[in-house]
Rosetta silent file (secondary structure, phi, psi, omega in degrees, C-alpha in Angstrom):
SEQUENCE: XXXXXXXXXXXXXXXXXXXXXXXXXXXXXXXXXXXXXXXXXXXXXXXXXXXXXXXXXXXXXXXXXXXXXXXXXXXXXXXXXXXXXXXXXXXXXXXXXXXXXXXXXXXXXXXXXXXXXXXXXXXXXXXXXXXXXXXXXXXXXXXXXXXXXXXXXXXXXXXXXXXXXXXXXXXXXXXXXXXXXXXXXXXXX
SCORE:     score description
SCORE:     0.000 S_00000001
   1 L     0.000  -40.757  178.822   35.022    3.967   22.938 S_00000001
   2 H   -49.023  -37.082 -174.309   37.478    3.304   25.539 S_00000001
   3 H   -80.985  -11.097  145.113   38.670    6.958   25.488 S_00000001
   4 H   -39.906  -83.040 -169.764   35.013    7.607   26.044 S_00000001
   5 H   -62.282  -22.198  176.041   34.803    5.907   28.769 S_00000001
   6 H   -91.817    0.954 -178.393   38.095    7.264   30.550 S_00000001
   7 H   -84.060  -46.897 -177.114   37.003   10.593   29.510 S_00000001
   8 H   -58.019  -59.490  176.927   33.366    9.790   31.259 S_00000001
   9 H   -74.504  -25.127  138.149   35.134    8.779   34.327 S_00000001
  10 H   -52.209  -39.314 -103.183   37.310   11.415   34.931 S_00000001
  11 H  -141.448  -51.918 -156.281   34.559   13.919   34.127 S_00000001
  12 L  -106.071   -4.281 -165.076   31.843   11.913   36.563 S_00000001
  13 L    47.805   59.024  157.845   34.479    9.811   38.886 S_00000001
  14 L   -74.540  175.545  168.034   32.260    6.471   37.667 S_00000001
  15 L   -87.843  173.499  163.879   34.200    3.290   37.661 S_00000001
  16 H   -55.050  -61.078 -163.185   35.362    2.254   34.028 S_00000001
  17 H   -65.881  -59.100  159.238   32.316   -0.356   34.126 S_00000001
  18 H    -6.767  -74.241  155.323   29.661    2.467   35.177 S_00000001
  19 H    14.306  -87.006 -178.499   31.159    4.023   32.414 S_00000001
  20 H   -66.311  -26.157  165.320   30.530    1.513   29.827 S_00000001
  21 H   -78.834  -28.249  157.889   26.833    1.019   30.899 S_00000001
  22 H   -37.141  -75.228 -159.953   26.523    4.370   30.905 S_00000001
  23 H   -86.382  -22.070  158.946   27.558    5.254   27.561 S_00000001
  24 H   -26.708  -55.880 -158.870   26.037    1.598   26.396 S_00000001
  25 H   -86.626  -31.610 -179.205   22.581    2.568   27.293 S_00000001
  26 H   -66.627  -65.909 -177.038   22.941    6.497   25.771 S_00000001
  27 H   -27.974  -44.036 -169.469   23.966    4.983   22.479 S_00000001
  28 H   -92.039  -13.708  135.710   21.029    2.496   22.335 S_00000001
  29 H   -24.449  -70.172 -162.728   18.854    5.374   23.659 S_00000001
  30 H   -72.593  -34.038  171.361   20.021    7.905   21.112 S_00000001
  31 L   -60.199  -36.275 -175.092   19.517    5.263   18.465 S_00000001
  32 H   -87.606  -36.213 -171.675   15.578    4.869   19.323 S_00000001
  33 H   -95.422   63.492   86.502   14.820    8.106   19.451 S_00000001
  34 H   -74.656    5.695  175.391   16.196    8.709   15.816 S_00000001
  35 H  -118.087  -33.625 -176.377   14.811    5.384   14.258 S_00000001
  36 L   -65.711  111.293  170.323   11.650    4.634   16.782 S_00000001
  37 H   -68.080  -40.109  169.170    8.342    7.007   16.050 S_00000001
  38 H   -82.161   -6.035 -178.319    6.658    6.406   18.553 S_00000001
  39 H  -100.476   -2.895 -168.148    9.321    6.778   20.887 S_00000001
  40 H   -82.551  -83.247 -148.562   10.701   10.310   18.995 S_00000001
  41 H   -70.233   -0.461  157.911    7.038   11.609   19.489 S_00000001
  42 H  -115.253   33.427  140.562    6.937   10.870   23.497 S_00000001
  43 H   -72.363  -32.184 -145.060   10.207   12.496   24.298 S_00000001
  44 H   -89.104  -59.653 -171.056    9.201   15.458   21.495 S_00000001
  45 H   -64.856  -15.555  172.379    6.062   15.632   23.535 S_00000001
  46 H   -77.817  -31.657  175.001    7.508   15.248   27.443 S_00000001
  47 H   -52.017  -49.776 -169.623    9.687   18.060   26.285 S_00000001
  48 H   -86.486   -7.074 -170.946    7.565   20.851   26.255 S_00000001
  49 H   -87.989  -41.572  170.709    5.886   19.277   29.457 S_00000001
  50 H   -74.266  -61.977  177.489    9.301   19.361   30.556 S_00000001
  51 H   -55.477  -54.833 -173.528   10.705   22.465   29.533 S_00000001
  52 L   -38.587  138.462  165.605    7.662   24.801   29.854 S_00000001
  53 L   -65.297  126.352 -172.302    7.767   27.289   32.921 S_00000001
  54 L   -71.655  129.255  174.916    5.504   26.145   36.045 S_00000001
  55 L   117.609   -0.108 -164.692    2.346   28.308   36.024 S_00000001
  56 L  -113.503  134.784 -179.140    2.979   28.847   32.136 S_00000001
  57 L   -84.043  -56.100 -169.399    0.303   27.156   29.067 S_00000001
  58 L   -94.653  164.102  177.085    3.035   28.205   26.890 S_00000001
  59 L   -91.616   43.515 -151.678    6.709   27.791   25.845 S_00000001
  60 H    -7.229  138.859  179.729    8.665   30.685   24.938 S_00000001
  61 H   -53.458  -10.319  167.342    9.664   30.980   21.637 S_00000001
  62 H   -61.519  -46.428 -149.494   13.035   31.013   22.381 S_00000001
  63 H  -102.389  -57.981  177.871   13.176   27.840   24.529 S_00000001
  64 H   -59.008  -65.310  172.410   10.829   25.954   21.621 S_00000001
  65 H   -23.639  -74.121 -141.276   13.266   26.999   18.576 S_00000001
  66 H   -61.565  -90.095 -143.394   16.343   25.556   20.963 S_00000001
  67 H   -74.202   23.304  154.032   14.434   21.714   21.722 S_00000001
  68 H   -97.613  -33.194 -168.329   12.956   22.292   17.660 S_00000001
  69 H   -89.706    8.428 -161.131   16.783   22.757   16.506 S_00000001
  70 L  -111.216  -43.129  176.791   17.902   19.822   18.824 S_00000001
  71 H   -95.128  -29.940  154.986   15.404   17.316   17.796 S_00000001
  72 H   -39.967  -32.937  152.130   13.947   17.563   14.585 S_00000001
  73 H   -61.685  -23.234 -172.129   17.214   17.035   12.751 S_00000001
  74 H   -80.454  -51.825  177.167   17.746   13.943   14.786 S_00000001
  75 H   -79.134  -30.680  157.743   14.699   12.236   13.876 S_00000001
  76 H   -48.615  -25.718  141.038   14.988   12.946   10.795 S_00000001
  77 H   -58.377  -73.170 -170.442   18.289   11.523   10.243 S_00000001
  78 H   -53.784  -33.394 -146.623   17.156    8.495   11.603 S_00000001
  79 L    83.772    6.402  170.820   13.897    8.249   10.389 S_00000001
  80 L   -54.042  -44.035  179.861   11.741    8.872   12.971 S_00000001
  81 L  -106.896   28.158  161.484   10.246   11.646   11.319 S_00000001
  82 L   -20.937   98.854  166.488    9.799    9.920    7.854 S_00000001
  83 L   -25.655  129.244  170.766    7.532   11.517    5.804 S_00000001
  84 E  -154.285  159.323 -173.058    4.228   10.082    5.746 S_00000001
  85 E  -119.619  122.871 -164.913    0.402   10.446    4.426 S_00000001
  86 L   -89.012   66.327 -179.403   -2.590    9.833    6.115 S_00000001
  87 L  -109.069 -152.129 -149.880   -4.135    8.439    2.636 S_00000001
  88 L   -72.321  169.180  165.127   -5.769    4.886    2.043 S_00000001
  89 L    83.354  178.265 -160.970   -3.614    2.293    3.533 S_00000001
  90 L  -156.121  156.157 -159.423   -1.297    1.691    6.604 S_00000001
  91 L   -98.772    0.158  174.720    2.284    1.562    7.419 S_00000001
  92 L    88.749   17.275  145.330    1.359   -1.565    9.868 S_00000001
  93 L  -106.761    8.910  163.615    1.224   -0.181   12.895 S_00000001
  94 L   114.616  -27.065 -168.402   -2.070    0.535   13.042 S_00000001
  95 L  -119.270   43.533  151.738   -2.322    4.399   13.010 S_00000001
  96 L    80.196   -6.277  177.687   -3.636    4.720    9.566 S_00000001
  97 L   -90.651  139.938 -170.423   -0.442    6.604    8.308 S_00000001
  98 E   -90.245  109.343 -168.360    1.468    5.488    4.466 S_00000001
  99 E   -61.562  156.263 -178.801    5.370    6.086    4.805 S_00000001
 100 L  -116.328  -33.323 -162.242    5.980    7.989    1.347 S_00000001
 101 H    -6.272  -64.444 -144.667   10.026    7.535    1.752 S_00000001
 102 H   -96.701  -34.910  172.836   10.378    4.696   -0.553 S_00000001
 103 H   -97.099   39.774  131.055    7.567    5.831   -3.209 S_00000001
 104 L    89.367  -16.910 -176.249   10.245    8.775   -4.254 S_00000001
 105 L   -80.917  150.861  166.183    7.946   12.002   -2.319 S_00000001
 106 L   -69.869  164.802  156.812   10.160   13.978   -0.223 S_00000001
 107 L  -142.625 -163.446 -163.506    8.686   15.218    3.069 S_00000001
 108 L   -37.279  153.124  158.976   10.565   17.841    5.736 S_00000001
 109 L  -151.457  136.811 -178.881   14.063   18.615    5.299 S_00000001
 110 H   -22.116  -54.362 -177.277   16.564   20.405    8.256 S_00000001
 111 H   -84.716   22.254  144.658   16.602   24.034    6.383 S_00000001
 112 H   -76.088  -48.341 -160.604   12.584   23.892    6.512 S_00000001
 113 H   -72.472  -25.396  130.905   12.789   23.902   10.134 S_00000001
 114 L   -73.189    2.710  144.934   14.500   27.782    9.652 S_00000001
 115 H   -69.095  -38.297 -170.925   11.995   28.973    7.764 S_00000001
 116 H   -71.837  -14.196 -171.042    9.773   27.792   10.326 S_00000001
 117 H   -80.850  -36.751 -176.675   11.915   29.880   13.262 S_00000001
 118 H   -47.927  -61.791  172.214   11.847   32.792   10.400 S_00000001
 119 H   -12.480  -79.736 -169.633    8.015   32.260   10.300 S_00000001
 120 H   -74.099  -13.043  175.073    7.298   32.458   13.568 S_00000001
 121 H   -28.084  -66.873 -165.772   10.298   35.282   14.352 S_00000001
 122 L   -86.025   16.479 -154.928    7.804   37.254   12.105 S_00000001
 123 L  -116.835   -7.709 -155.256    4.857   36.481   13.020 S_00000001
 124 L    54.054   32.971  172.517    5.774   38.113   16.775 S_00000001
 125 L   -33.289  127.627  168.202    4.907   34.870   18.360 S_00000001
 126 L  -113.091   -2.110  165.825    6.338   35.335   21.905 S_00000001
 127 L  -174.975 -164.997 -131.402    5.680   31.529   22.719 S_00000001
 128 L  -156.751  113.048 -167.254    4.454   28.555   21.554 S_00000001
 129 L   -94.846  155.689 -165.599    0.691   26.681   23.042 S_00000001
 130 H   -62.071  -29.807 -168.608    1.036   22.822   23.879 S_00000001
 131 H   -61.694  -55.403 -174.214   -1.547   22.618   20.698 S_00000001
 132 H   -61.999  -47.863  163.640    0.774   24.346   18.249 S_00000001
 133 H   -23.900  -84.499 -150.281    3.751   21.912   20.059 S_00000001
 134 H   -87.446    5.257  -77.270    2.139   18.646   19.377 S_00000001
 135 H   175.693  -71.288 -156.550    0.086   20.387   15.909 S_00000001
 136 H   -75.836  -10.351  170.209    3.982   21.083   14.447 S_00000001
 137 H   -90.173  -31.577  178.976    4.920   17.588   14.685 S_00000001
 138 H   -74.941  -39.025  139.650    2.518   15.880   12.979 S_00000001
 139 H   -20.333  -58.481  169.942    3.016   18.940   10.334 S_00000001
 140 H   -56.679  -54.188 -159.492    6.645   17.913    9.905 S_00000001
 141 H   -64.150  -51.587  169.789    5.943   14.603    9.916 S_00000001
 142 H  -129.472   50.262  126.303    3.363   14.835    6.300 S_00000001
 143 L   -77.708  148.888  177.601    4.058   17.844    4.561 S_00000001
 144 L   -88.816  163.596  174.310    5.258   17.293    1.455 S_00000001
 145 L   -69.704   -2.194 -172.064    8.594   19.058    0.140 S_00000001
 146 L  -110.939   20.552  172.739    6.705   21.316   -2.478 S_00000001
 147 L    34.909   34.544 -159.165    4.411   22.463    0.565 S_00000001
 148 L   -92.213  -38.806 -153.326    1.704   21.364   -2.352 S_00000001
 149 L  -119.860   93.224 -157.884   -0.316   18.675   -0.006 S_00000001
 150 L  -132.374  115.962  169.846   -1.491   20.372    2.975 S_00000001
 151 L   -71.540  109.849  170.176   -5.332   19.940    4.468 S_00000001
 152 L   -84.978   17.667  161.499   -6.291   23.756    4.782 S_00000001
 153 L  -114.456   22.801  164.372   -8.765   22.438    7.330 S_00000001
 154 L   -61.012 -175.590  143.762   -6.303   20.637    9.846 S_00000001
 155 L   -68.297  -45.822  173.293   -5.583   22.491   12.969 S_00000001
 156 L   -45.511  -35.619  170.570   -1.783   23.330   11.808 S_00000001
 157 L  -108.781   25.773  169.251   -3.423   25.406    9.453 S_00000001
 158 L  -134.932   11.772  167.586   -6.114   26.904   11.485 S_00000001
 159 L   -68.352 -102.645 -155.086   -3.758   27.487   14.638 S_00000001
 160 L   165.671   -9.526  160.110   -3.355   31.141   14.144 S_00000001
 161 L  -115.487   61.963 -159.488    0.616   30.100   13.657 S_00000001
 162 L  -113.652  170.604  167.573    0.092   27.653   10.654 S_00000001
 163 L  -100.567  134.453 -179.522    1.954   28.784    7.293 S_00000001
 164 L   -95.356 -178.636 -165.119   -0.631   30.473    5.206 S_00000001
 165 H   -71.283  -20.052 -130.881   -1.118   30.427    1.721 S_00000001
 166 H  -118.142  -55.776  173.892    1.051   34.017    1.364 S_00000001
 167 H   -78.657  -17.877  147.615    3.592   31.789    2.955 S_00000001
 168 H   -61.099  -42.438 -166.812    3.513   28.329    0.623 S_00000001
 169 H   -46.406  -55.631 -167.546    3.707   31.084   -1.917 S_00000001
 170 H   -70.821  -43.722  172.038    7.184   32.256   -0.817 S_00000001
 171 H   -53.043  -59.030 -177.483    8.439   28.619   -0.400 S_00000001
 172 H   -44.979  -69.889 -166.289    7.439   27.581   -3.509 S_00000001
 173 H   -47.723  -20.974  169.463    8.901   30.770   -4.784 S_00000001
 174 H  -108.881    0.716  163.124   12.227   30.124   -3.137 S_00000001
 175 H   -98.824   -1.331  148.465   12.901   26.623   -4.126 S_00000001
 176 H   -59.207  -43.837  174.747   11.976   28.209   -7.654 S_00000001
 177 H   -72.757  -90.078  -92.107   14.786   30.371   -7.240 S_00000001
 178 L   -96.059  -25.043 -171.188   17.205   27.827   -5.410 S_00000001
 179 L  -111.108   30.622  170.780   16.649   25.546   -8.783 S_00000001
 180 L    91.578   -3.482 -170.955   17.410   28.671  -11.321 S_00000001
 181 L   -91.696  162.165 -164.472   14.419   29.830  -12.597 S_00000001
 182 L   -57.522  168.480  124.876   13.934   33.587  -13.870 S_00000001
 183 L   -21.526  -33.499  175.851   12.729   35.782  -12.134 S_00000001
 184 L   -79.805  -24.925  169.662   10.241   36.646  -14.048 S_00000001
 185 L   -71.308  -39.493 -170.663    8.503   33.317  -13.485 S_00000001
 186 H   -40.281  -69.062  176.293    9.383   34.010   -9.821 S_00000001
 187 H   -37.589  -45.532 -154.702    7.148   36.849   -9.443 S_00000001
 188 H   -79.610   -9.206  168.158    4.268   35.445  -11.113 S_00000001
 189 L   -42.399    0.000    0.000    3.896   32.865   -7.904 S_00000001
């Protein structure tokens, strides 16, 4: 850390002590928003709030992809963006969601989140409404990894950029392929 900190203080002319509070406070920062949930979704939501162009409802698609590739691996490493299920029961904070982690389902994983830039790449999205913003987190957050257990009456899948059925198809169909099976099975998806 020290070579941190003499790196930091060259770089910002801080004192050494500055420094150390400095990089103190990012660390214990950077730590909450990959383990904290609630504190992951109000940076992930202050972002686009942030980011967004003044006079603009939406975020170019360009600009969302970038602050989608910076944070969504990061809570997810941490856990912030643990898979969870809004079925009976509660993870004990209160807002009715069941962590699945620990009973063995998968949820999101880091090469989902390029499918989703393929998605919208191809959908010719040129940006990205505050709905669909705050819509795709809660999306990440309880889809399952088989894209099986999805409400097709949510909003994620009645924004007009949700993954349709044509599109679970092809996931399923490429994690068929990715674990070996023919082709021939492939097709029939």
């Amino acid at each position: 850390m020290d070579d941190k900190i003499a790196q930091f203080s060259s770089v910002t002319g801080a004192s050494s002590k500055e420094a150390r509070r400095f990089l103190t406070k990012y660390k214990r920062l950077d730590l909450q928003l990959a383990t904290d949930t609630d504190y992951f979704r109000h940076v992930y939501n202050y972002t686009f709030e942030f980011s967004r162009p003044p006079g603009q409802r939406s975020l170019a698609l360009d600009m969302a992809q970038g602050f989608w590739a910076l944070l969504i691996p990061h809570g997810l490493k941490g856990g912030a963006l643990a898979h969870v299920s809004s079925g009976a029961g509660q993870d004990g904070d209160g807002d009715g969601d069941v962590v699945m982690g620990s009973a063995g389902e998968e949820g999101w994983k880091d090469e989902y989140t390029q499918w989703w830039f393929e998605f919208l790449e191809s959908s010719g999205a040129k940006g990205v409404s505050k709905d669909v913003w705050h819509m795709f987190l809660e999306f990440v957050r309880t889809i399952d990894a088989r894209f099986e257990k999805y409400d097709p009456e949510a909003s994620m899948t009645n924004s007009g950029m949700a993954i349709d059925d044509r599109r679970l198809r092809r996931v399923r169909a490429e994690q068929a392929i990715g674990k070996g099976v023919a082709s021939t099975q492939v097709r029939s998806v």
